[in-house]
N, C-alpha and C positions, 0 to 999 in steps of 0.2 A: 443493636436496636435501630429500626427505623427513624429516618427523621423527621417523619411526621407522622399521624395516626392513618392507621390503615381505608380508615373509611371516608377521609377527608383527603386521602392520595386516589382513592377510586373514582371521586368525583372529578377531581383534578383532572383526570387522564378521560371521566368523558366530557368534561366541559370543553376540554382542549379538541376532541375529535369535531363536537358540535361548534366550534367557534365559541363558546362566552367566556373565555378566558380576555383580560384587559392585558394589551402589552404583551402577548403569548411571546414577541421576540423573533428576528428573523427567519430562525429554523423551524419556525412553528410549522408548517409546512411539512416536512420534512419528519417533524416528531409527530404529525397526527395521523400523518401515512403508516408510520411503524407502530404505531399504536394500533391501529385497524387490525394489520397484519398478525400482530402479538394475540388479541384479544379473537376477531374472525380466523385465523389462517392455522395459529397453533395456540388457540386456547389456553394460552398462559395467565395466569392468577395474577392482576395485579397489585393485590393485597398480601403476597408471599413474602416472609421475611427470611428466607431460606439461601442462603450464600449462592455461589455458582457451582455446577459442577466441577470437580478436578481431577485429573489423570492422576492414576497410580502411577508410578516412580518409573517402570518398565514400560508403560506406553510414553510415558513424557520421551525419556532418551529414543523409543523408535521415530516419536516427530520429529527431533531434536535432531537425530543423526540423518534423517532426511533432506531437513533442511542446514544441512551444514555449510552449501555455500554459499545461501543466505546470510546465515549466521557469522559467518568468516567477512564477509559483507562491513558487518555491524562500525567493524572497530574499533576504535574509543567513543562514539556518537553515541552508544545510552550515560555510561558515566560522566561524560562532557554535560550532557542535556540534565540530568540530574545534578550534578555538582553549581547548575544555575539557579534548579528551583528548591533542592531539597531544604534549604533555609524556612522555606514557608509550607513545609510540610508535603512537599509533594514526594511519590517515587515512579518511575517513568519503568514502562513495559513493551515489552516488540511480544505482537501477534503474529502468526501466520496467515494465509488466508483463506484459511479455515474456524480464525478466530480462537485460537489455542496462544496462550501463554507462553512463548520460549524465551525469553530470556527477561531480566526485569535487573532493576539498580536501584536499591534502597538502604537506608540507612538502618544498622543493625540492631540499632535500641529502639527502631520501630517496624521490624520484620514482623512480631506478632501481632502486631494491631493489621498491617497490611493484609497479614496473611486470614486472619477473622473476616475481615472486607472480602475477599474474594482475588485481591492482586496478589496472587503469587504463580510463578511456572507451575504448571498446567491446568492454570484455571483457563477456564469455556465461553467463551464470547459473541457465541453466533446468536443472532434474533431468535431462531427457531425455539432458544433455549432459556434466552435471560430477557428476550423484548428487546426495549429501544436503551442501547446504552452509548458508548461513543465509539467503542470497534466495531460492535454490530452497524450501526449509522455508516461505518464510513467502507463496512466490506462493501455494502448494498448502493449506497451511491457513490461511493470513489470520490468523496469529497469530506475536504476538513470539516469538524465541527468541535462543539463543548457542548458536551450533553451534561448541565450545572443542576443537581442536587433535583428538586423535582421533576426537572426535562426525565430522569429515569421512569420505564415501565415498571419496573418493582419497588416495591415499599421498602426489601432490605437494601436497595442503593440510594434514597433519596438524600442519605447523608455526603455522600460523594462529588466531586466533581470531577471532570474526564475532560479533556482536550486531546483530539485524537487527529490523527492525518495519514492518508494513502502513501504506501509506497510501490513502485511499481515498474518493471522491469524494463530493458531497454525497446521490447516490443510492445510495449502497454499493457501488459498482463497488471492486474493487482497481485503482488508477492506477499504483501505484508501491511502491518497499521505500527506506527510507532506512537503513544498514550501516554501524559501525563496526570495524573491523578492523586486528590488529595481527600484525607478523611475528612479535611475543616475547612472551610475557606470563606470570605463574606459571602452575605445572599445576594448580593448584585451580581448579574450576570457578565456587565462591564469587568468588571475583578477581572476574570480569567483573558482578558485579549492578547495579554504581553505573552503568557502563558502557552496561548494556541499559536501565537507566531514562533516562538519557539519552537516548538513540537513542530511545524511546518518545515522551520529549517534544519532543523534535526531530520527529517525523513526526507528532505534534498539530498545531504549528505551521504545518507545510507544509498539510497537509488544510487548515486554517482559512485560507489565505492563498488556496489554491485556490476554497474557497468564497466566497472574499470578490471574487475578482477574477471566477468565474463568475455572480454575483447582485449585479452592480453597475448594475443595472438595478430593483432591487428595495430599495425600506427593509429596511436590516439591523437588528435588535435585537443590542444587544452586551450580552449581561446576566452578574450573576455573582449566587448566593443570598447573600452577601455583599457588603453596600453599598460596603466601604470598598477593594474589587479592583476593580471595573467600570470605575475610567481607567485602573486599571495592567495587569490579564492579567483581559478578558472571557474566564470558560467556556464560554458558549453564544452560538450566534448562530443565529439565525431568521431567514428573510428572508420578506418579506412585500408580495404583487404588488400593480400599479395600482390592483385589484377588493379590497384587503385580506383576501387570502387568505395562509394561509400555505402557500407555498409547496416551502419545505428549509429542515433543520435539522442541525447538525452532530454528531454521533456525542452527545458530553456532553449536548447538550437533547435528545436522544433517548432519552436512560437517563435523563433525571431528569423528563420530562414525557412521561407517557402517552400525552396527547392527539395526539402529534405522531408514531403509530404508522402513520396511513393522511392520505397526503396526494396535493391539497390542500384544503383545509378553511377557512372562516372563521377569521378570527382569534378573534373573539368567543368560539369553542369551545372555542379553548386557554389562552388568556389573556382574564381580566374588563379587557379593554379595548376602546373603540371603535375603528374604525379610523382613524377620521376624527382622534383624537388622536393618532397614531404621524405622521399626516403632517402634522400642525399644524408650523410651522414651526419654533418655539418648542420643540419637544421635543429638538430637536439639541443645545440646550445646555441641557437641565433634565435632572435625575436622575430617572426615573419608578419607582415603585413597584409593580409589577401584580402581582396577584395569581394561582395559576394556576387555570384553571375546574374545578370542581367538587371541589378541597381546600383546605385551610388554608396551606398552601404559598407563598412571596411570590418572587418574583426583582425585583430591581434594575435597569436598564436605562439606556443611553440610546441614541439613534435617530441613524443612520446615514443621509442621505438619498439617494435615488437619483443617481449619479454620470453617468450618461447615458440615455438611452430605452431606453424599453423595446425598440423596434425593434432595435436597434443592440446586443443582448445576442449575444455568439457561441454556438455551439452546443454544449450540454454536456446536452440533455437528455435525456430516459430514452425516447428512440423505439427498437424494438423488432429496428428491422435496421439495415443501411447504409445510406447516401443512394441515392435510385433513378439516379444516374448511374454508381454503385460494381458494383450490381446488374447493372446492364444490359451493363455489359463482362465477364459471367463467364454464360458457359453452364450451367446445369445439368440433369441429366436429371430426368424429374419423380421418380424415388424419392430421388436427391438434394434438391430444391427442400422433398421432404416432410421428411426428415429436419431438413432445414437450420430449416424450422419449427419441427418441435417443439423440437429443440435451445435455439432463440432463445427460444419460449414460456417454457421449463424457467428458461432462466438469468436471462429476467424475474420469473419466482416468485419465484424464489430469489436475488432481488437481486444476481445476476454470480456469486452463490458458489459454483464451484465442485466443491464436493465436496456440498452441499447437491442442485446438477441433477443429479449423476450418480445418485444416489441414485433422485432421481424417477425418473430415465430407466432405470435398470438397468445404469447403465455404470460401469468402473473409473474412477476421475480423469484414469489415464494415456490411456484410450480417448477421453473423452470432449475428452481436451485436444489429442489427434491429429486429430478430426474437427471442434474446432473450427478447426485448421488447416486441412485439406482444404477446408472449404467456407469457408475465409476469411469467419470469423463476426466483427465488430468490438464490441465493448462502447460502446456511447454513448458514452460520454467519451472517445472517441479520435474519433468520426464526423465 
């Protein structure tokens, strides 16, 4: 049952577009854009009390098996993240980034109530389909939010609250949304803050699990600017190839070291160390102190050694289209083939972002996220 009546959540949603909502909340912004989009872009009802779509049993396992190194990714980060909130009714779900349901952790004497809601493996979470909720929010801008009980486009989720957060690969792709969500919670929107920061940290975890099992090929630096964290919770990690280059860094040593703005690069340019000390054998169980190039700046570290060959790395890298066998089974005419390029160029600029290529390109989000459908465009990290 909706949680509030249908024709007092349609007002809702256009008071919100026109500004006369009091207190709309910081994302209001943010929620009256997707509202446009829901209502103009794809004409969705937002008086529907109509669950979400769900995959049959046989497409869920084709996502499912696709994303499996995603998946493998995970960990213990969704049951960890839920064994924090499940006390106040919440059950936490991993998206893909496509907005698909693959994996979820909920307690079993509230699996059907969840599952009536819409939280369960293979439910559908793109805009296109269910409007403004908090995976769709955060496919489309790559930023956290809590899309709380009427922040929802549809009448059948205004009972809900969502705390969602990006996850995203070691080249900036969005991979995935990691979601906590509850059928009840206060109406104060304050409620949910401790909630979203969780879910935050929970989808650091999974990134840095992704990047560790993508660059196990590569000496990891596990560092923290603080000496006495580096064995218990490393902030940054660097991976650094055969030729002692650095190769990827994860989101934290990206914001705190400049150097590692354009890669790949010597190590020697980012950090005052040799390379030939990161792979000294010895460094695995020494504490290393390095300092960063060209400031005053120190991180902490200790060294990761490569786990298997470099050969035997699977593929997660930043190549610019699909594999030429993906290619070759899809026709295109040549003003499509042209488009489909620049498209690809664009989203390489602009690191997979999104709203960033459309920008370049002249197109809405919603266009631009339709034609990367037509021309079945893949983001590296699924290649």
């Amino acid at each position: 049952m909706p949680y509030v009546r249908q024709t007092s959540h349609l007002d809702r949603v256009r008071d919100l577009i026109a500004g006369r909502v009091v207190n709309p909340g910081i994302d209001a912004a943010r929620l009256a854009s997707s509202y446009r989009r829901a209502l103009d872009d794809y004409r969705l009802d937002p008086a529907s009390t109509t669950g979400p779509r769900i995959l049959t049993g046989a497409e869920l396992r084709a996502v499912q098996q696709s994303e499996e190194n995603f998946l493998r990714s995970t960990g213990q980060c969704l049951p960890r993240l839920h064994a924090m909130v499940h006390e106040a009714g919440y059950c936490v779900i991993l998206a893909n980034a496509h907005g698909v349901t693959i994996d979820y952790a909920v307690d079993a004497d509230q699996r059907k109530d969840f599952k009536k809601a819409g939280l369960y493996p293979g439910s559908c979470w793109s805009e296109d389909e269910e409007g403004t909720c908090g995976i769709a929010s955060v496919l489309l801008d790559q930023e956290a939010i809590t899309v709380h009980k009427t922040d929802h486009f549809r009448a059948a989720f205004t009972g809900l609250t969502c705390s969602a957060a990006p996850i995203f690969s070691p080249h900036g792709e969005l991979i995935g949304v990691l979601d906590a969500s509850a059928l009840s919670s206060p109406d104060a929107r304050d409620s949910q803050r401790l909630v979203n920061q969780l879910v935050r940290q929970g989808a650091t975890l999974i990134e840095d699990g992704f990047f560790l099992k993508s660059y196990g090929h590569c000496c990891i630096l596990l560092a923290h600017r603080n000496r006495h964290f580096v064995e218990v919770q490393p902030e940054m990690l660097i991976a650094v190839d055969e030729h002692g280059s650095v190769v990827a860094a994860n989101r934290c040593a990206r914001d705190v070291i400049a150097g590692l703005g354009t890669l790949p690069r010597p190590v020697g340019e980012v950090l005052e160390v040799r390379a030939e000390r990161l792979f000294d054998a010895r460094a695995g169980h020494n504490l290393l102190s390095l300092r960063v190039a060209g400031s005053s700046a120190w991180l902490h570290a200790r060294v990761r050694a490569p786990l298997r060959q470099a050969g035997t790395r699977p593929r997660t890298g930043s190549a610019a289209a699909e594999a030429p066998e993906t290619l070759a089974a899809v026709a295109y005419t040549p003003q499509e083939q042209a488009e489909r390029t620049r498209i690809v160029n664009a989203m390489n600029v602009a690191k997979w972002r999104p709203l960033q290529a459309a920008a370049m390109l002249g197109l809405s989000r919603a266009t631009l996220y339709r034609r990367i459908k037509h021309l079945k465009i893949v983001p590296p990290h699924r290649q």
